[in-house]
N, C-alpha and C positions, 0 to 999 in steps of 0.2 A: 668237823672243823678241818678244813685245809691247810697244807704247809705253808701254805702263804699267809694265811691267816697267824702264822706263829713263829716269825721270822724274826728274828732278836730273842726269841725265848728257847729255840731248839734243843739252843744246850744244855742249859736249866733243866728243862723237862728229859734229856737223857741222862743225866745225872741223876736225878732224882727218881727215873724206874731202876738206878744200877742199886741205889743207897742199900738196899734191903738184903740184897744178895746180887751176885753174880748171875749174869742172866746169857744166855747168846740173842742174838740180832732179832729173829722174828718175837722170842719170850720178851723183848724189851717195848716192841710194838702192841702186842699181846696187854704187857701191864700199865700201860700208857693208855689204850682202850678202855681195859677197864677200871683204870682210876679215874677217866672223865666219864665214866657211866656213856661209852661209847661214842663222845663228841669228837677226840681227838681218832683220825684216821690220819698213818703217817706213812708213805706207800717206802717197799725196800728202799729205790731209789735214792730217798732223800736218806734214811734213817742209818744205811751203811754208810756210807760218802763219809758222816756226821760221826758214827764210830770210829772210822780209821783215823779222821784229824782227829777227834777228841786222845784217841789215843799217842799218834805223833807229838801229841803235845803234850803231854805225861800226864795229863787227868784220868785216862782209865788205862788199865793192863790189859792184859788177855792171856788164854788158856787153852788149848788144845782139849778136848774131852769126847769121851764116845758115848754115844746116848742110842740102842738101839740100833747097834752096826753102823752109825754115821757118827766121821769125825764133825763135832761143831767148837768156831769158836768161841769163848763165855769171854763176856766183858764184866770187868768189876774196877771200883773207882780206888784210884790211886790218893796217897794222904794229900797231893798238892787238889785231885779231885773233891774230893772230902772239903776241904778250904773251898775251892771254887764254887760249890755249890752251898755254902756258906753265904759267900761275898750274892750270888744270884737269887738267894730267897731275898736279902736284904734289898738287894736292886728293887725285886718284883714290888717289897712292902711300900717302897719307897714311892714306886711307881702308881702303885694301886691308891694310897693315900695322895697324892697330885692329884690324880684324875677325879677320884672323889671329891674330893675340893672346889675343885673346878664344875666336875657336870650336875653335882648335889647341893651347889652354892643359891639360896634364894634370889632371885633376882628384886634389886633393894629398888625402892620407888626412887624417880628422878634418874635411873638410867637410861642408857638406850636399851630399847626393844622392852621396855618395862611397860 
């Protein structure tokens, strides 16, 4: 699945690989892959851009740490984060229950296209 394919949900779904633990940039790509059983492909490009705002905007912090002789930065979500990804499961339910409605609705006789 393409970043285009997932544009209004971005940040939802980076939220939600920080929830567990503190991760750095590619570890968050990584658990994003393998929570869609390898659907979700989210290339650097988009997925840093996506941390540094997230972060500007007090939803995640970050951390300096050395893993193997390389400093990396670790992102991990902030309590206003914690909230935000609250408020965007409810969106998603919110969302996913409309559209079910709509594409899983029987079409009643005497409509159009019935």
């Amino acid at each position: 699945m393409r970043a285009e394919a997932l544009k209004g949900h971005l940040d939802g779904l980076l939220l939600a690989a920080l929830e567990g633990q503190p991760r750095h940039g590619y570890a968050v790509i990584q658990e994003l892959h393998a929570r869609s059983s390898g659907a979700v492909e989210l290339p650097t490009g988009t997925v840093y851009p996506a941390l540094h705002r997230l972060e500007r905007a007090g939803l995640l912090g970050s951390d300096w740490t050395r893993s193997g002789g390389r400093r990396r930065r670790v992102y991990f979500l902030t309590s206003a984060g914690r909230r935000a990804l609250g408020t965007e499961r409810d969106r998603w339910a919110e969302f996913v229950n409309v559209l079910g409605g709509v594409l899983n609705a029987p079409t009643l006789p005497g409509h159009v296209g019935a």
